[in-house]
C-alpha positions in Angstrom: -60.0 -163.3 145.0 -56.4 -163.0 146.2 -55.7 -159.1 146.9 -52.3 -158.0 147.0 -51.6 -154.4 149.0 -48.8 -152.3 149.2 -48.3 -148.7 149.9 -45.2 -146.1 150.0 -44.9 -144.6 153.4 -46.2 -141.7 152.4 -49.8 -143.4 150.9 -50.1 -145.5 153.8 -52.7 -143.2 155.4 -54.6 -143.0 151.9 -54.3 -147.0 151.6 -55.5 -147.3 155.1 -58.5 -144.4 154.2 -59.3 -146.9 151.2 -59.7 -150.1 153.0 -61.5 -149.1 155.6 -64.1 -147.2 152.6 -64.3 -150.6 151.3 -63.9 -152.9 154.7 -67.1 -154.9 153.0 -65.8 -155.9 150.4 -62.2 -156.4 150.8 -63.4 -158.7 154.4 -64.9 -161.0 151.2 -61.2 -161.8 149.8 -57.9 -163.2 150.8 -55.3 -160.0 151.4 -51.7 -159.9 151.6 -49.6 -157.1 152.0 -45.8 -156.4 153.0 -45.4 -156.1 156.4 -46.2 -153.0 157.4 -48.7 -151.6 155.4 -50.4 -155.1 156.4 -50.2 -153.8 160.3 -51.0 -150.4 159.1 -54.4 -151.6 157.2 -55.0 -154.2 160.0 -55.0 -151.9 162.5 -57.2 -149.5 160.8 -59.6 -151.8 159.5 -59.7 -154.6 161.9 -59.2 -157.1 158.2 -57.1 -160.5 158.1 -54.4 -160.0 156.3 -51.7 -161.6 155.6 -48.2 -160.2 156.5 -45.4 -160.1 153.7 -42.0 -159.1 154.7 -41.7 -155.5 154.8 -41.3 -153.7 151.2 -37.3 -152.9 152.1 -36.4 -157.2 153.3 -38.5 -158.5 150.3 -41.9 -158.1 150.0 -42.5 -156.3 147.2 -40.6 -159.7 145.4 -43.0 -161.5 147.3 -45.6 -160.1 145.6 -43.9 -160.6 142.6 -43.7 -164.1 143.2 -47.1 -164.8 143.2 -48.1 -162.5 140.0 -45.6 -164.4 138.3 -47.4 -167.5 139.5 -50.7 -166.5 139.1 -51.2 -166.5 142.5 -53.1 -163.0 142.7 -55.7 -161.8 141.0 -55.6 -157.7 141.5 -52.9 -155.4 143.3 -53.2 -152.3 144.7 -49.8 -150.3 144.7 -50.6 -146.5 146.2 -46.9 -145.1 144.8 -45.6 -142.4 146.0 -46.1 -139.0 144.3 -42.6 -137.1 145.3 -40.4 -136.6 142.7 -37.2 -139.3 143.2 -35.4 -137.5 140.5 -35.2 -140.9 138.3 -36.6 -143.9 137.1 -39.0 -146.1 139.2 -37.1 -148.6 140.8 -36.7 -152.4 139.2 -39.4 -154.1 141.9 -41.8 -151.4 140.6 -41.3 -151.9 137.4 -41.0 -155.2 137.3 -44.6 -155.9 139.3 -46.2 -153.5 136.8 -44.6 -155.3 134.1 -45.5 -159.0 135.2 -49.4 -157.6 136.2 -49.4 -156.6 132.4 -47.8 -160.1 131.3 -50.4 -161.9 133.2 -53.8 -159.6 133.1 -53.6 -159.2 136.7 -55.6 -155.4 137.2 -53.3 -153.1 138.7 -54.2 -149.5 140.2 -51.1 -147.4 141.4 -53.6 -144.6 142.5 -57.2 -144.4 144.4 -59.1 -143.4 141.5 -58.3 -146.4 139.7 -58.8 -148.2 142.7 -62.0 -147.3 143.4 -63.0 -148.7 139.9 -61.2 -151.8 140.5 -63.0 -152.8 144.0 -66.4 -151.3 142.1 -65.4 -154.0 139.4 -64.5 -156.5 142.3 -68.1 -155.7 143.9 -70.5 -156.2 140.8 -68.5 -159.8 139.4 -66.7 -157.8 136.8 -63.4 -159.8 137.9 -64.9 -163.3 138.3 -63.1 -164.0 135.2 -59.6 -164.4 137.1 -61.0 -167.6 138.4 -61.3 -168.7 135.2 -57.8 -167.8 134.7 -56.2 -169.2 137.8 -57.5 -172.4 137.4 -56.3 -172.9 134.0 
């Protein structure tokens, strides 16, 4: 499976906590991540990850990219919590919107996460192979 990361600064820690939970069974799967949540989670975890460009040069659009390609099969997006006082911005939106255009299983948060890579783990998501091929 191709695992897209990406993490607010402030969730870094938490995304970093994550992977190394499931280090198993994210070592199984092709990771990319903007830039430095990619050294952040490398660091931690000792995975292979490929390094996007950092969230704020174009990473997150990266990302985008390969949704809109059908080049990834699940994302994990750890947004920030803080109140910003408006609207997510349009990257966000947008890779929420184009994981929902193409069935690609997002979680924005660890609960949903951890279901996700629990999914990942027991073949739940062998179906995006299926999917990618065609």
């Amino acid at each position: 499976m191709e695992i897209a990361i990406i993490a607010d600064d402030n969730k870094k820690e938490l995304m970093a906590q994550f992977c190394i939970a499931y280090c198993g069974i994210l070592s199984r799967h092709h990771l990319c991540a903007t830039q430095i949540t990619g050294k952040y989670i490398s660091q931690a975890t000792g995975l292979e990850i490929e390094q996007l460009m950092a969230g704020s040069t174009g990473g997150g659009e990266q990302i985008l990219s390969r949704v809109s390609y059908n080049e990834i099969d699940m994302v994990f997006y750890f947004r920030s919590t803080e109140p910003t006082g408006g609207e997510p911005g349009p990257t966000e939106q947008n890779l929420l919107r184009l994981c929902d255009v193409h069935n690609v299983p997002v979680a924005t948060n660890i609960a949903t996460a951890e279901m996700l890579i629990h999914g990942l783990e027991r073949g739940d998501l062998d179906w995006r192979d299926i999917v990618r091929k065609g």
